[in-house]
C-alpha positions as CSV (number, residue, x, y, z in Angstrom):
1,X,221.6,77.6,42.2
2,X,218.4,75.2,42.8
3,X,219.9,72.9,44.4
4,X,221.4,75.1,46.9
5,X,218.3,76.3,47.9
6,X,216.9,72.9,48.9
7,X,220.3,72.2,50.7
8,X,219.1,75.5,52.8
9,X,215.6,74.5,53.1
10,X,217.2,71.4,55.1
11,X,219.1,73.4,57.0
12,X,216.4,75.4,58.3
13,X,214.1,72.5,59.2
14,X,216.9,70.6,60.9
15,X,217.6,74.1,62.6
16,X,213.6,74.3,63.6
17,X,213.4,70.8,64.6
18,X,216.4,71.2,67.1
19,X,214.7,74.2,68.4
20,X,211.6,72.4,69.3
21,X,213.2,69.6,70.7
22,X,215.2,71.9,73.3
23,X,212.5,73.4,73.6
24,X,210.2,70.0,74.7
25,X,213.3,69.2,77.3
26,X,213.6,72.2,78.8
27,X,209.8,72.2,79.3
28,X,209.9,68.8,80.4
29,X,213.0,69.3,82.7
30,X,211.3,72.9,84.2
31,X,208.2,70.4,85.1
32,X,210.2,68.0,87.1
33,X,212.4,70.6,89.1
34,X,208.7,72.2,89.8
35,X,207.2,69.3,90.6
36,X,210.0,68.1,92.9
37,X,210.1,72.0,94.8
38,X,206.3,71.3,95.4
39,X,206.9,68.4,97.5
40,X,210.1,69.2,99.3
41,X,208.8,73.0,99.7
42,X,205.3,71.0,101.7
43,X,207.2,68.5,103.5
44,X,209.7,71.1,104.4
45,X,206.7,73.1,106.2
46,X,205.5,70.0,107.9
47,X,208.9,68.9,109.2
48,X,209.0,72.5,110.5
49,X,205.3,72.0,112.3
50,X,206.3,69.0,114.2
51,X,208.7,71.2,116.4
52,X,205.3,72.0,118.0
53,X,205.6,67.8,119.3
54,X,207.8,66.0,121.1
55,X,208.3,61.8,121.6
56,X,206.9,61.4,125.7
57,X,209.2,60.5,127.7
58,X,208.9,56.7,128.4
59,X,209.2,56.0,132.6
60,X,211.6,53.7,133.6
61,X,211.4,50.5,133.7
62,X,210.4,48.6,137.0
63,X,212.7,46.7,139.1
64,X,213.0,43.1,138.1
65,X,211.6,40.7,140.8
66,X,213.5,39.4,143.1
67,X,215.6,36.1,142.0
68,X,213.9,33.7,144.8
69,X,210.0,34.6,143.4
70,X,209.3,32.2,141.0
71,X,208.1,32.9,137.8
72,X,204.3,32.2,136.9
73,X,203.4,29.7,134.6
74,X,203.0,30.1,130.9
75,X,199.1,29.9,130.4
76,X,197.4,30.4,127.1
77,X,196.3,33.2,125.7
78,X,192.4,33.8,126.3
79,X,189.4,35.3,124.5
80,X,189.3,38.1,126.6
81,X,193.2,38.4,126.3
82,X,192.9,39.1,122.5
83,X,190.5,41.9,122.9
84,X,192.0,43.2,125.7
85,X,192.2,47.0,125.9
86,X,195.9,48.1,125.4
87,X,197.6,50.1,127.6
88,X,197.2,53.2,125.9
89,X,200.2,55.7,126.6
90,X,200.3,58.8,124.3
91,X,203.3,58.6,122.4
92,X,203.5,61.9,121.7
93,X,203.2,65.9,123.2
94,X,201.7,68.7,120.7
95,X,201.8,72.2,121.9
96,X,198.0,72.6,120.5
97,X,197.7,76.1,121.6
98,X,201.1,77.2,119.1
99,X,199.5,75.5,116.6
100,X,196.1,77.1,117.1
101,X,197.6,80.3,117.2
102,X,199.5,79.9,113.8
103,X,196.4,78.7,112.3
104,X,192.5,78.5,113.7
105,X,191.7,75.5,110.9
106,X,193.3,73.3,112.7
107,X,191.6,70.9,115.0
108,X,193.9,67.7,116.0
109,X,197.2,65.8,115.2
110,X,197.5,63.0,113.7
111,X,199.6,60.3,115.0
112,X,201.0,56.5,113.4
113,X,203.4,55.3,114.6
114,X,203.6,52.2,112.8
115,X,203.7,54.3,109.1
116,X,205.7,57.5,111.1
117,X,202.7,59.6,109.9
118,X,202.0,62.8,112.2
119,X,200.5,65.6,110.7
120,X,198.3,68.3,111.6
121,X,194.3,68.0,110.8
122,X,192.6,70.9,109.6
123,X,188.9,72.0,109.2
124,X,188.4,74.4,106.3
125,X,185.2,76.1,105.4
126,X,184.1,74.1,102.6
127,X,185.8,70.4,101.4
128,X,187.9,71.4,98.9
129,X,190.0,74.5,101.2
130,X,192.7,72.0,102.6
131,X,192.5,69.8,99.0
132,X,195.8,71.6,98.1
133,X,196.5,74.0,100.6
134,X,198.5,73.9,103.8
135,X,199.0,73.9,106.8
136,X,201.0,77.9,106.5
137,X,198.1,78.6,103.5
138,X,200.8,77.7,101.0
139,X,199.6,76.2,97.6
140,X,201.2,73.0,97.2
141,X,199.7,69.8,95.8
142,X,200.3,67.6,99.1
143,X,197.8,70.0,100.6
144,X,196.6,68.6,104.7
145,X,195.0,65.9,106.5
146,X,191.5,67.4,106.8
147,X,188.3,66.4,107.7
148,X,184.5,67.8,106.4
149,X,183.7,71.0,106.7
150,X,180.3,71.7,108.9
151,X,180.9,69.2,111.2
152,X,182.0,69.4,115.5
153,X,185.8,69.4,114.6
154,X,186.3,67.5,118.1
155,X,185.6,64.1,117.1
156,X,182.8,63.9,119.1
157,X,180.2,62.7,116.5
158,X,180.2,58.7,115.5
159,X,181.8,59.0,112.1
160,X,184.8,61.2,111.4
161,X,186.5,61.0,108.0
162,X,190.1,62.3,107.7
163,X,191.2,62.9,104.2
164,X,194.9,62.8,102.8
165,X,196.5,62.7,99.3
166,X,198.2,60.0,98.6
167,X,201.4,61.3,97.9
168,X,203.8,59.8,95.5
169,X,207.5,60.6,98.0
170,X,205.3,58.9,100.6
171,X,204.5,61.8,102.6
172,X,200.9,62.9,104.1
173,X,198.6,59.3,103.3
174,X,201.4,58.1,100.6
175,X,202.6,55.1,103.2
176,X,198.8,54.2,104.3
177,X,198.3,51.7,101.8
178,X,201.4,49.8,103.7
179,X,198.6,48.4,106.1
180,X,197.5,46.0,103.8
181,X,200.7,43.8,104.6
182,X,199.6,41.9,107.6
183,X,202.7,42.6,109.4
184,X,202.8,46.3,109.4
185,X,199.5,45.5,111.3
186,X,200.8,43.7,113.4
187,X,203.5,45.8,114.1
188,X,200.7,48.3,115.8
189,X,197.3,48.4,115.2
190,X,196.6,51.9,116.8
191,X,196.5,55.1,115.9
192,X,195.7,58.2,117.7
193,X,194.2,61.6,117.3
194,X,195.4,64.5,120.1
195,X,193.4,67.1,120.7
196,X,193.3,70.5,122.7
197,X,190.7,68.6,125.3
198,X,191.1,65.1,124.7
199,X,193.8,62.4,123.2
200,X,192.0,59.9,121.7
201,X,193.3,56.1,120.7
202,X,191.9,54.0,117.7
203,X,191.8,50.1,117.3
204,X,192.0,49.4,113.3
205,X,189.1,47.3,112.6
206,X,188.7,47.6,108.7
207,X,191.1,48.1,106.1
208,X,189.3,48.1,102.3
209,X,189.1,49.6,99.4
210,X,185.9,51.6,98.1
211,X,184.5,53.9,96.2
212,X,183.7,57.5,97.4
213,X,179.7,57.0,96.7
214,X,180.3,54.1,99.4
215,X,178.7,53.8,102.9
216,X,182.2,53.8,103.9
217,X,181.3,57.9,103.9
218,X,178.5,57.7,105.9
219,X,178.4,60.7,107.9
220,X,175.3,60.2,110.7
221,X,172.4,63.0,111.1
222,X,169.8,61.1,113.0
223,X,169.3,58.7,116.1
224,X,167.6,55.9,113.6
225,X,170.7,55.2,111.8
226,X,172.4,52.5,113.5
227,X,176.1,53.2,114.4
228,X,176.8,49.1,115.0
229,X,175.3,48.2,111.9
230,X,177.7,50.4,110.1
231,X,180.5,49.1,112.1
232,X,179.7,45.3,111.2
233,X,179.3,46.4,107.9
234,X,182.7,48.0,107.8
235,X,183.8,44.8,109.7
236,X,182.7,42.3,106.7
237,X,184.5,44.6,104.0
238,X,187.4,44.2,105.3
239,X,190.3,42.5,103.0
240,X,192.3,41.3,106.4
241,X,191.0,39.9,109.1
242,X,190.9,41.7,112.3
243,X,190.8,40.2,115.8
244,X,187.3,40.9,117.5
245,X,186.5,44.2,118.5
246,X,183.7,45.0,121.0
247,X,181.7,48.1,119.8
248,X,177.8,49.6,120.5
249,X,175.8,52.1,119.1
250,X,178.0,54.2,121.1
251,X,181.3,53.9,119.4
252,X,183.2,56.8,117.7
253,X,184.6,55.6,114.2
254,X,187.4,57.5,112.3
255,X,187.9,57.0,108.4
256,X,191.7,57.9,107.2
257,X,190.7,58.2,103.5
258,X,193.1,58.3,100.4
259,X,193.0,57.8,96.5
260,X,194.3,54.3,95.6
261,X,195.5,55.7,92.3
262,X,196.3,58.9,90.7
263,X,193.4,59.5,88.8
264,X,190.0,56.9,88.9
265,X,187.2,56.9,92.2
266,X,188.8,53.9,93.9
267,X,189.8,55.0,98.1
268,X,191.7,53.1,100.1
269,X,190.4,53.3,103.6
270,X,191.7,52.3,107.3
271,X,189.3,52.6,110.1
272,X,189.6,52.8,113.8
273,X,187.1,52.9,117.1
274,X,187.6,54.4,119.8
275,X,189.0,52.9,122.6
276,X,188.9,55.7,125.3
């Protein structure tokens, strides 16, 4: 009779041991499916937002000149020519006052076209609000593009930092980092932010990485502090090199701001002055 009583102590562990592994999948696999509903349930939302924009209509192209005009010259390309403002068209429409009405936070769109990033930005009333919140007020770990709390939400001050997670399906600030391949830059090196009063068209000058104690967050609060100091400074951090940008104490700089990695204080930043 002993021995069949070990032979059933076996066959309960092996029992138990089954159990728990089941168990341990199922958890795992209830994770995953949770994890994955998180991001398609956000990017769902946001895909639902952007009926609020439409592409602009591009005008038609002008009549090619006539065949007897001759053509002029090829000349090369001067100094002035590579700082040259671009024509700025907005590429987009956003129906701010829909999106106003659906949600007060919110304070501008953001639009890069290079990365297809356009997103709302949203102004909560302290930093954390937007950190994992939504656009609708959903909790969801992609949370918004926001900026700080406290500060004129019309991008009117010299320093604005927009913040984004960097999301691992590549939405919000998840393709951001794409920037540091020179010819993504090249591809466009503008970005814009559209407001209710004003739509607003950023040269990238600096793309870097940082940490969050950096004067990369400087946020300015007195006429002594020196905007084009911080914009040279900016300008020697950057790890590619950008074609010269004319700027004055009188420039507006905004920060787009995410994590590099998942956990650590490294930021990856990309920062553009105003050109209008």
């Amino acid at each position: 009779m002993k021995p069949r009583k070990k032979k059933n102590n076996s066959s309960i562990l092996l029992v138990v041991l089954i159990l728990i592994c089941v168990a341990v999948i199922g958890f795992s696999a209830y994770k995953l499916i949770s994890i994955q509903w998180n991001y398609s349930s956000a990017q769902d939302e946001y895909d639902d937002i952007r009926r609020h924009t439409e592409p602009k209509k591009k005008q038609k192209d002008e009549p090619a000149a006539e065949p007897d005009v001759p053509a002029e010259p090829d000349q090369e390309e001067s100094e002035d020519d590579k700082t040259a403002i671009p024509e700025m068209v907005v590429p987009i429409s956003v129906d701010h006052n829909a999106l106003e009405a659906m949600n007060p936070d919110y304070v501008g769109w953001l639009y890069i076209e290079a990365l297809d990033i356009s997103y709302p930005i949203m102004q909560g009333p302290d930093e954390n609000y937007y950190l994992h919140r939504t656009f609708e007020g959903n909790d969801r770990y992609a949370g918004s593009l926001f900026i700080n709390s406290g500060i004129p939400g019309d991008f009117s001050i010299p320093h604005t930092i927009i913040y984004g997670h960097n999301m691992k399906d590549m939405s919000m600030f998840g393709t951001l980092k794409l920037f540091s391949d020179k010819a993504m830059y090249n591809e466009s090196d503008l970005f814009w932010v559209l407001t209710k009063e004003k739509d607003y068209c950023y040269r990238i000058f600096s793309i870097h990485t940082c940490f969050d104690e950096s004067d990369t967050y400087m946020l300015f609060s007195g006429p002594s502090q020196s905007v084009s100091d911080f914009i040279r400074n900016m300008l020697n951090q950057s790890e590619i090199r950008m074609p010269e940008t004319e700027y004055d104490d009188n420039s507006k700089v905004v920060t787009l701001s995410t994590c590099l990695y998942e956990t650590g204080p490294e930021r990856y930043v990309v920062q553009g002055i105003r050109l209008n």
